[in-house]
C-alpha positions in Angstrom: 154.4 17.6 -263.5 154.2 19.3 -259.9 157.0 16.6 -257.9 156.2 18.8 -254.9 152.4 18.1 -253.9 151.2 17.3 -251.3 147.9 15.7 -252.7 147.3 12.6 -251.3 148.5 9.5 -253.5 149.2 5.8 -253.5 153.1 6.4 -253.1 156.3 8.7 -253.6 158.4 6.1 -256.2 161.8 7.4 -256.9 162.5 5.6 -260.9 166.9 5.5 -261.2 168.0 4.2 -265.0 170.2 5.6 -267.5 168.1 4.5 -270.2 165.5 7.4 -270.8 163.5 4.9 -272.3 163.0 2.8 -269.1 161.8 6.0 -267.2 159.0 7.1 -269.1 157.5 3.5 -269.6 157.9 3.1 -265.8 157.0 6.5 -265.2 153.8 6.7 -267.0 152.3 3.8 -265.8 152.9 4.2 -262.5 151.2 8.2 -262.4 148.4 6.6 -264.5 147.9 4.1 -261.4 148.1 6.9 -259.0 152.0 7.2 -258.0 154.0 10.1 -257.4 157.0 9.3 -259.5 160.3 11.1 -259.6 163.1 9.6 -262.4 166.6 10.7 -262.3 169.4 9.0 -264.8 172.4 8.7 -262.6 173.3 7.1 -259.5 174.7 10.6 -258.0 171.2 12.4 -258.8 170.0 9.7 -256.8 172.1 10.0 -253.8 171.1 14.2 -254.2 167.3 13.6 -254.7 166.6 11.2 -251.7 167.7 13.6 -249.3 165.7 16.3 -250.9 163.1 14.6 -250.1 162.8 11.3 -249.0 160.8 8.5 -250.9 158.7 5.4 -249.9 160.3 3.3 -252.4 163.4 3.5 -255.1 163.3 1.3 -258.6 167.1 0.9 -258.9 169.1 0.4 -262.2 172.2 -1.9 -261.7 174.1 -1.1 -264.2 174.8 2.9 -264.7 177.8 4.7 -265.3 180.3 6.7 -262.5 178.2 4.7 -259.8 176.0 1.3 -260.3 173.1 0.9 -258.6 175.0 -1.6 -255.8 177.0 1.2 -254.7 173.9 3.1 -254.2 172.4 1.2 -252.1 175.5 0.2 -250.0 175.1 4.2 -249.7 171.9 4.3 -248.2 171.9 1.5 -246.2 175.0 2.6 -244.7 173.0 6.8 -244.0 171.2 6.2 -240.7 168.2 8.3 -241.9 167.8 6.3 -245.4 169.0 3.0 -244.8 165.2 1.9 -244.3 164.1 2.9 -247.4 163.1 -0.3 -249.6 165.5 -0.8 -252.2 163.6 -2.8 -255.2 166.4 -3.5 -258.1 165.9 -3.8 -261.6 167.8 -5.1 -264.0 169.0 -7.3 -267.3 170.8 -9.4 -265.5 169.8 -12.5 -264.8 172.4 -13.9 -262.8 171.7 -15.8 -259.6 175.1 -14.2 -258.2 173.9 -10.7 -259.1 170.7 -11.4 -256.8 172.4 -13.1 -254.1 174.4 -9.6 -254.4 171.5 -7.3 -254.4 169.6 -9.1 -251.7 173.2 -8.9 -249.5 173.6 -5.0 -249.9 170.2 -4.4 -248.2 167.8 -4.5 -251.5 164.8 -5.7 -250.6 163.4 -7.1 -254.0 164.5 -8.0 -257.3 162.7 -7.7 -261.0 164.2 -8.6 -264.2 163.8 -7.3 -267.4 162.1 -7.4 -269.4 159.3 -6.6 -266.8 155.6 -7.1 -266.8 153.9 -4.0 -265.0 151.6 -6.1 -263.4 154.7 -7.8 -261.3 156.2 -4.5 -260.4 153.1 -2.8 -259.2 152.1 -6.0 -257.6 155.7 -5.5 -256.1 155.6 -1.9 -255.3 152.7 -2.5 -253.2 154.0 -5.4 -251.0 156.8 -3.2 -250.2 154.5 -0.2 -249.3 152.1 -2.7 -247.7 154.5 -3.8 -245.1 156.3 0.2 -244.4 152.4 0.9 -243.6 152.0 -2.1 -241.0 155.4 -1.3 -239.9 154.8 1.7 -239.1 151.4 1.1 -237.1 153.0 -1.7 -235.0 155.8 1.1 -234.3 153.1 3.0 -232.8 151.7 0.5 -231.2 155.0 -0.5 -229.6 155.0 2.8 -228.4 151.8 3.3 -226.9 152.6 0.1 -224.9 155.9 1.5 -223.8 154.6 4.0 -222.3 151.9 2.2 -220.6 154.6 0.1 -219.3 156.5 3.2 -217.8 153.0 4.4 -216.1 153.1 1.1 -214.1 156.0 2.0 -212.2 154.8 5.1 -210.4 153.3 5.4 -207.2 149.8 4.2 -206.3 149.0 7.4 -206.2 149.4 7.8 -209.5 148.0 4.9 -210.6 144.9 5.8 -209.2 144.9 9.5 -210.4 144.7 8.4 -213.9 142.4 5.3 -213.2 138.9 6.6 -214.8 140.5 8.2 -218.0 142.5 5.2 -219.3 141.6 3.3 -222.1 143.3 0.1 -221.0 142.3 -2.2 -217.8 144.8 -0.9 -214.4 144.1 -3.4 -211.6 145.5 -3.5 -208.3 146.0 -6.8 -206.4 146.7 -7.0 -202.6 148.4 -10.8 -201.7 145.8 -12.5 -199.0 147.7 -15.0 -197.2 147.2 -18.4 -195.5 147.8 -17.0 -191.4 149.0 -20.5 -190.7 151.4 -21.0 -194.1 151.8 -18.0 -195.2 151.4 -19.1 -198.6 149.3 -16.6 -200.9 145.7 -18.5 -201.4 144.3 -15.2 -203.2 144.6 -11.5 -204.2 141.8 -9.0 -203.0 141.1 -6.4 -205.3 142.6 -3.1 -204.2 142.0 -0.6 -207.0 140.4 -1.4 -210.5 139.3 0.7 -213.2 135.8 0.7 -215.4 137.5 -1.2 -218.0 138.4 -4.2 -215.4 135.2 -4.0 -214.0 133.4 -4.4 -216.9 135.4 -7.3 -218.5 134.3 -8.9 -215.0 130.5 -7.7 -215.8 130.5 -6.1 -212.2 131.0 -2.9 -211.1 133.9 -1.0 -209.2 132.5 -0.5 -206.0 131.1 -4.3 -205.7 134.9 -5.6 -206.4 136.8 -3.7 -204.2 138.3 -5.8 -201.3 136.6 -8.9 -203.0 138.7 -12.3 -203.5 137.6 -12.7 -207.6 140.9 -13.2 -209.2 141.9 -16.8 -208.6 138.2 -18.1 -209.7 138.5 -15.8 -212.9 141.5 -17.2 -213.4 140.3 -21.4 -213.2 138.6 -20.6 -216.7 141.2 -18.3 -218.2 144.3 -19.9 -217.6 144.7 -21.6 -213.9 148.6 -21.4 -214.7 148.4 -18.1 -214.1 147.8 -17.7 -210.2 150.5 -19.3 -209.4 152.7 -16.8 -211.6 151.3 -14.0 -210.4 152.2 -15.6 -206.9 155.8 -15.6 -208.1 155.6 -11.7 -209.3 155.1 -10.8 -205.2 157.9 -13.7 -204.1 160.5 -12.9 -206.6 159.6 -9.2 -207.9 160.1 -10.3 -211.3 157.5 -8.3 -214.1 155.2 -10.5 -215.9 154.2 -10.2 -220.0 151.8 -12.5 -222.0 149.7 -11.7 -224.4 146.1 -13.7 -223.8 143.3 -14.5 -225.8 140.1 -13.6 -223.7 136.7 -12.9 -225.8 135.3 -9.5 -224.6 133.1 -7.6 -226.9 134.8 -6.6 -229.7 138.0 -7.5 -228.4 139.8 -10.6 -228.9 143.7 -10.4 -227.9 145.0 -8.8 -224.9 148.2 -7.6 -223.6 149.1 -7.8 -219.8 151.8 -6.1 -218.0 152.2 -7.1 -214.3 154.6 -5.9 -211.6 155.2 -6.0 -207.8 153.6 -3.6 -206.0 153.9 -3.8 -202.3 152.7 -7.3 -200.8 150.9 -7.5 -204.1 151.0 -6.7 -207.5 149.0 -4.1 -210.2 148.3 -5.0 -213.7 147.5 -3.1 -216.9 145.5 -4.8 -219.1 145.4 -3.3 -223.1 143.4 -4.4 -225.8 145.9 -5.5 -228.8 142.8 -7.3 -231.5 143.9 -4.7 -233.7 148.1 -5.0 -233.4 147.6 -9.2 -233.6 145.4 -8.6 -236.6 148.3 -6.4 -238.2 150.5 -9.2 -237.0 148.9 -11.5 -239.3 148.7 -9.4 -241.9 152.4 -8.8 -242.1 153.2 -12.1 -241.8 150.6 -12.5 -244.7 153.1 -9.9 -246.9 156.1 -11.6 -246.1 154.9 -15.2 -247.0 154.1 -13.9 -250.9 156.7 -11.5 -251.2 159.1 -14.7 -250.4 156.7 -16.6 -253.1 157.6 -14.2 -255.3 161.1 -13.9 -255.3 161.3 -18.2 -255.7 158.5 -17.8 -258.6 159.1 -17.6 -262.1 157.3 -14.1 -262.7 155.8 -15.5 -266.4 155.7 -19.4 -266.3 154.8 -19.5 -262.4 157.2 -22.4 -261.4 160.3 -22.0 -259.4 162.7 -19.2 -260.8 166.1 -19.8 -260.8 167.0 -18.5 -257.5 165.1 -21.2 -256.1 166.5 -23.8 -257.9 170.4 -22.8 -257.0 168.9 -23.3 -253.2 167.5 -26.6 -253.5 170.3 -28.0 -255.3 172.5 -27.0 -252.4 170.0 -28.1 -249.6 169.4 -31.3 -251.2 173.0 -31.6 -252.6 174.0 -31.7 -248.4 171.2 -33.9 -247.7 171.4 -36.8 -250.3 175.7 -36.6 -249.5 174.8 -38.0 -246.2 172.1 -40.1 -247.4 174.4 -41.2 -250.2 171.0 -41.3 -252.4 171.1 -40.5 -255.9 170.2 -37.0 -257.5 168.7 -36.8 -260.8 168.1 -33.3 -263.2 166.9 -33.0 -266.0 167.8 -29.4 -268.5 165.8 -29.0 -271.4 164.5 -26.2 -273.8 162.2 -25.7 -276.3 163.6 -26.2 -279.8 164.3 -23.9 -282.7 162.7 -20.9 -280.1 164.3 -18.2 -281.4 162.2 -18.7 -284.3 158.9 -19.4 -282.7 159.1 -15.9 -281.3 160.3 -14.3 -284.6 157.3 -16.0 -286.5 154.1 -16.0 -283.9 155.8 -12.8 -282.1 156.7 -12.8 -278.4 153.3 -12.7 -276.5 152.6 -16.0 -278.0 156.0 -17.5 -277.0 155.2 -16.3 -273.5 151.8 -18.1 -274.2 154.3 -21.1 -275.2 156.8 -21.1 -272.2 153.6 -20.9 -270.0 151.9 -24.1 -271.1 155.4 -25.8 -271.9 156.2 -24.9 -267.7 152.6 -25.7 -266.6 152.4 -29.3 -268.3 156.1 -30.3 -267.1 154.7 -29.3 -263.8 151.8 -31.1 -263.7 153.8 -34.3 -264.9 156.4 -34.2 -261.7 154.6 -35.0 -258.7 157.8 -36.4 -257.1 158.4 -35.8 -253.4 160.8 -33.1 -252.7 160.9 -33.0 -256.4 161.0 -29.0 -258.3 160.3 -27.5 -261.7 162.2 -24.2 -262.5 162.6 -22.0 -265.2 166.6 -22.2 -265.5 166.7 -18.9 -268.1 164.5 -18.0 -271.4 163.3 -21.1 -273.3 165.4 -23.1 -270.5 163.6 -25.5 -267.8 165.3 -27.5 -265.1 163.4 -30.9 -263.2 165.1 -31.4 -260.0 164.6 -35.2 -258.9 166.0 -36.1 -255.2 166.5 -40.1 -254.9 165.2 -40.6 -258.5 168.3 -42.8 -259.8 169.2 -42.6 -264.2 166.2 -45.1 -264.6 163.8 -43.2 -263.1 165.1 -39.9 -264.5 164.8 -41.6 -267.8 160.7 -42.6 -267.0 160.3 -38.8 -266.4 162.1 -37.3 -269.5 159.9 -39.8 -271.6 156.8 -38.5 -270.0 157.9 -35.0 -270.4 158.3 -35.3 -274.4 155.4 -37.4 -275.0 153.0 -34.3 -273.0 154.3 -32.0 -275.2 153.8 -33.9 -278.1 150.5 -34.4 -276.7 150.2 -30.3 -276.7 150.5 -30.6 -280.2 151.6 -26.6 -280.1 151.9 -25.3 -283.7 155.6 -24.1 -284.8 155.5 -23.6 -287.5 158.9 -22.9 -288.6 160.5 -25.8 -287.4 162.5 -27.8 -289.6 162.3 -30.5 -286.9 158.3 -31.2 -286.7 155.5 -29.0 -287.0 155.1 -28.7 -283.6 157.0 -27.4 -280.6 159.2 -30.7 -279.5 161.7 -30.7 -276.3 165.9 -31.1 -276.2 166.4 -33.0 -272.9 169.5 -33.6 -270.9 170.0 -35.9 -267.8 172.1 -36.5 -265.5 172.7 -38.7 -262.3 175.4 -38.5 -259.3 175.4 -40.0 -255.7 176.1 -36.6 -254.4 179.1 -36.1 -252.3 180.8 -33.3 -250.0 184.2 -33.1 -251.7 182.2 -32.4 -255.5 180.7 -29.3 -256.1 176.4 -29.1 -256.6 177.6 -27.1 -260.0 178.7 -30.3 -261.2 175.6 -31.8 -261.7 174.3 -28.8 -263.7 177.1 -29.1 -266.1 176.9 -32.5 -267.1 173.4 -32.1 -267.4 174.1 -29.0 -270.0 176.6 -31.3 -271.7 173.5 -34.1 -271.8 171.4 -30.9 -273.2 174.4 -29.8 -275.9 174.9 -33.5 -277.2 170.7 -33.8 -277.5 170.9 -30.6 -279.4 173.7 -32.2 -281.5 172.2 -35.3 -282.5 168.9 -33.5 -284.0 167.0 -32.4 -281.6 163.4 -33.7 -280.1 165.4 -36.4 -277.9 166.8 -36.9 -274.7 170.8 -37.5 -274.2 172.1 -38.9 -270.7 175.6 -38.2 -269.4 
């Protein structure tokens, strides 16, 4: 395997584990999808191979020996030349404090394993998704910086470079009222082909002509009068504008004062605004994914530590009660050993999906709380309520009727529940809800099973 060509592919992945195993499972699926993939086993062959050569994105083991993957990254993001290189972490732990750490030392993602390919490419590709619109609007930022430099030259200059540029250079000379003083309108000085045409005349027919406060009524009638401050106060004016033209859309303006008067450049920016979009796009799922449960697609557990705290802070003002309900699937363990794991996935799927379905609460959330382990988070649901909802829960998954076989409760997957209710207050900690509701859990559990237990 050539590490060093230069053949175009879908992205340079640097793999870091110090479980061989790991690699070539990561390794070979991502070259069979089209990846160049370098794997090294230690966090200091790491550190040596990135500055090598630099990759788009590292798959980082937490735990290695010598140095773990969070001093790694506190590494990188502390080298000025690789702090920008996305970090994605991967790892068996599955505590919420070791993503809260991850996500604090600069890593930009977080998978646990065991991992489903399909969720780390899918991740891998966000990641590259947004470097690739990053760097376009980089460029772009650039190209307008320098347009922006061009405006403060001479008139002269302007003027020199009038017919070659691709963006719309106006000049605007203030014509005043000879009794006020006031500006009333701006002649046209100097404009290029690309103003004339978006005014469907041509250069010679608006030179000297009053056109720009008319033009203005049905564009935006706000803007004379702050074009009129650019001359007062010498102040530069920015907006972006939308302004169908062609096969443009979105414009970007940059005005300053230029004698008794003002020029303009006018660029085109459809293509940056579309970008835009596009990024935002990428952020809003890759922040979807890192609250979602990658297998049973409710809330993940990160999410649910959040909105215990957010509505832990709301309800202790409200003084409003806060219901949860913990409950797992019973006698698991040996549901997976007997129907093997892809049907227990199956099983933790359509246990998650049918709670779901049942909790339409407002502000209410369904979470995976860790393997066979659910949580139902119920703001100003009181023990009654909470009660209502457990009872529902049970009595759908009876409903399922999912065969399990080697249960010696029933023959069919049943539900340990735990509940708990507190008026919520600022001088008790959010955890304490969660452990009574675990106690709730431990004394269902206790007393056979296939119940509920409130505490």
């Amino acid at each position: 395997m050539n590490f060093d060509s230069e053949s175009e592919n879908k992205g340079n992945i640097l793999l870091v584990d110090d479980v061989p195993e790991n690699l070539q499972l990561l390794s070979h699926s991502l070259l069979n999808l089209g990846y160049t993939v370098r794997s090294v086993t230690t966090g200091r062959m790491a550190l040596k191979t990135v500055k090598v050569k630099r990759p788009d994105i590292i798959l980082l083991d937490i735990k290695m020996p010598e140095i773990d993957g969070y001093q790694v990254c506190r590494i990188l993001k502390a080298d000025e030349l690789l702090r920008t290189i996305p970090v994605i972490f991967i790892s068996a732990l599955d505590d919420v404090f070791d993503k809260v750490t991850a996500f604090e030392l600069g890593g930009t993602d977080y998978i646990t394993k065991p991992f489903q390919m399909g969720e780390v490419v899918a991740r891998i590709e966000n990641q590259l998704t947004i470097q690739r619109q990053q760097r376009l609007l980089e460029r772009e930022n650039i190209r307008r910086r320098e347009t922006e430099e061009i405006l403060y030259q001479s008139r002269a200059m302007l003027a020199s470079i009038l017919n070659s540029s691709l963006d719309g250079i106006a000049a605007m000379q203030a014509v005043r009222n000879p009794i006020t003083g006031e500006i009333d309108d701006f002649a046209c000085l100097v404009v290029n082909p690309i103003i004339a045409k978006a005014f469907n005349s041509n250069r010679e027919d608006m030179m000297g002509k009053l056109l720009l406060k008319r033009f203005l009524a049905n564009l935006d009638p706000q803007l004379f009068h702050e074009f009129v401050n650019i001359v007062e106060t010498g102040k530069p004016l920015k907006r972006d504008f939308y302004y169908p033209f062609g096969n443009s859309l979105w414009h970007h303006f940059v005005a300053v004062k230029l004698g008794d008067g003002f020029a303009v450049t006018i660029r085109d920016i459809t293509g940056r605004k579309q970008i835009e979009l596009a990024l935002q796009d990428a952020n809003q799922k890759l922040e979807q994914l890192a609250n979602l449960d990658g297998l049973t697609q409710v809330a993940n557990r990160r999410c649910l530590d959040r909105r215990l705290q957010e509505e832990w802070k709301r309800l202790a003002q409200e003084q409003q009660p806060l219901s949860l309900i913990l409950f797992d699937v019973d006698k698991f363990k040996f549901y997976n050993d007997y129907y093997v794991h892809l049907v227990g996935d199956d099983c933790l799927i359509r246990v998650a999906q049918t709670v779901q379905q049942i909790v339409d609460y407002p502000a209410s959330l369904v979470a995976r709380y860790g393997g066979e382990e659910f949580s139902v988070l119920l703001p100003n649901i009181d023990s009654a309520q909470a009660i209502k909802v457990a009872q529902s829960i049970q009595q759908a998954i009876h409903a399922q009727a999912i065969p399990h076989a080697q249960s010696d409760i029933r023959d069919i997957v049943t539900l340990s529940l735990g509940i708990t209710t507190l008026i919520p207050a600022n001088d008790i900690n959010p955890d304490t809800l969660v452990a009574l509701a675990d106690r709730a859990l431990y004394n269902a559990k206790q007393q056979g099973r296939d119940r509920y237990c409130v505490l």
